[in-house]
C-alpha positions in Angstrom: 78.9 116.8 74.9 81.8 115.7 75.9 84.8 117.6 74.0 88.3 119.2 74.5 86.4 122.4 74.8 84.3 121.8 77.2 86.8 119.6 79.5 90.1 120.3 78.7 92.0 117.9 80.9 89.9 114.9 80.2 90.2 112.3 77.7 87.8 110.8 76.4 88.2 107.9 74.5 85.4 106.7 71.7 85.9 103.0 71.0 84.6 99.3 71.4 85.1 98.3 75.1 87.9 95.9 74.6 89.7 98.0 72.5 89.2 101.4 74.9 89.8 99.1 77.8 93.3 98.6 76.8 94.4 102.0 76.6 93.6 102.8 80.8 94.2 101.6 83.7 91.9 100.4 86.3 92.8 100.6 89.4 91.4 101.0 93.4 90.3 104.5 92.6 88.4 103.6 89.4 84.3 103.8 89.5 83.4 101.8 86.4 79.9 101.8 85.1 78.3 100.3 82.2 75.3 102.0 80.6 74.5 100.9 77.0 71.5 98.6 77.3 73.3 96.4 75.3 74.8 92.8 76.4 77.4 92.5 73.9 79.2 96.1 74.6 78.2 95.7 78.3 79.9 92.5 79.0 83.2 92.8 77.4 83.2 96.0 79.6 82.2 94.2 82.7 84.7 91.0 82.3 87.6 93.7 82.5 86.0 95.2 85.5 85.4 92.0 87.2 88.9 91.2 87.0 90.3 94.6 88.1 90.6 96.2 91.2 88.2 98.9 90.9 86.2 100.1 94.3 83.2 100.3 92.4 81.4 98.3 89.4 77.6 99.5 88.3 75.8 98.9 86.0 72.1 100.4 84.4 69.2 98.3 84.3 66.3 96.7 85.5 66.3 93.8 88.5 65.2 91.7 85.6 67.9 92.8 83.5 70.5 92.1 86.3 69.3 89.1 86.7 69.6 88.0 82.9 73.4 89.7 83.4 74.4 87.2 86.4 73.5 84.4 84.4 75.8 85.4 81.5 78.9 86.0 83.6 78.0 82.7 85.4 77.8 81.0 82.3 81.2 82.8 81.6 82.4 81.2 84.2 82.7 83.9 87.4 81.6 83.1 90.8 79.0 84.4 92.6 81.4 86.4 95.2 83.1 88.2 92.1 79.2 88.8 90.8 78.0 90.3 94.0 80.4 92.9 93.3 78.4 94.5 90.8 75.8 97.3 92.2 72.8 96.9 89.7 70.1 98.3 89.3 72.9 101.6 89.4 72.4 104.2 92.4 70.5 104.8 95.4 66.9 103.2 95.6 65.0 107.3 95.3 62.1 106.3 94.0 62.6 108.6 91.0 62.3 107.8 86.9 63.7 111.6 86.3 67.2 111.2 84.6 68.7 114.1 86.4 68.0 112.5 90.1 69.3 109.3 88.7 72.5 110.6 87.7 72.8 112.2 91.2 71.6 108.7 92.9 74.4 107.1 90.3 77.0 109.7 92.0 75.7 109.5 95.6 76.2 105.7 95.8 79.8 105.6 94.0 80.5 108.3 96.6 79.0 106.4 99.7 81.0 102.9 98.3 84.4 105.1 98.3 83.8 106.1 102.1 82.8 103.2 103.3 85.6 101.3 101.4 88.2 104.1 102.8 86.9 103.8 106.5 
């Protein structure tokens, strides 16, 4: 799905988190989301996001999943405050289990963060 073809002016970069990580930058106008369902790609992902200056971390899940998340990166060693940061479970509460409106509540709440953050 996503190809030179079909977005031309995009890279896209197929690697391990750490190593992808290293080749970008993250900055105040980064949205970084992690979507794997899996703790081990997840994490590395999230540690570099925790420590950036992104407007807006988010991650897929269940509460109970988030929940299970906090306790790693506590045990990792980040507060609380840097935690809280995180928007999980990932978009607008909708009500919805249909991946298309998901992706649009995903989009909707990255888009509501960046105003309120630019206000």
């Amino acid at each position: 799905f996503a190809n030179k073809k079909r977005f031309p002016n995009v890279s896209v970069i197929d690697d391990w988190p750490d190593d992808a990580l290293k080749s970008i930058t993250i900055d105040q106008n980064t949205a970084f989301i992690t979507l794997t369902h899996d703790a081990k790609i997840d994490d590395i992902a999230l540690q570099n996001a925790l420590k950036a200056d992104c407007f807006y971390i988010g991650c897929l899940g269940s509460k109970k999943t988030h929940e299970k998340r906090i306790d790693r990166l506590l045990n990792m060693g980040f507060n609380r405050n840097i935690i809280n940061r995180i928007h999980a479970p990932i978009g607008l509460d909708i009500g919805s289990k249909k991946p298309n409106e998901i992706a649009l509540s995903i989009i909707a709440e990255i888009i509501k963060v960046k105003n309120i953050k630019s206000v």
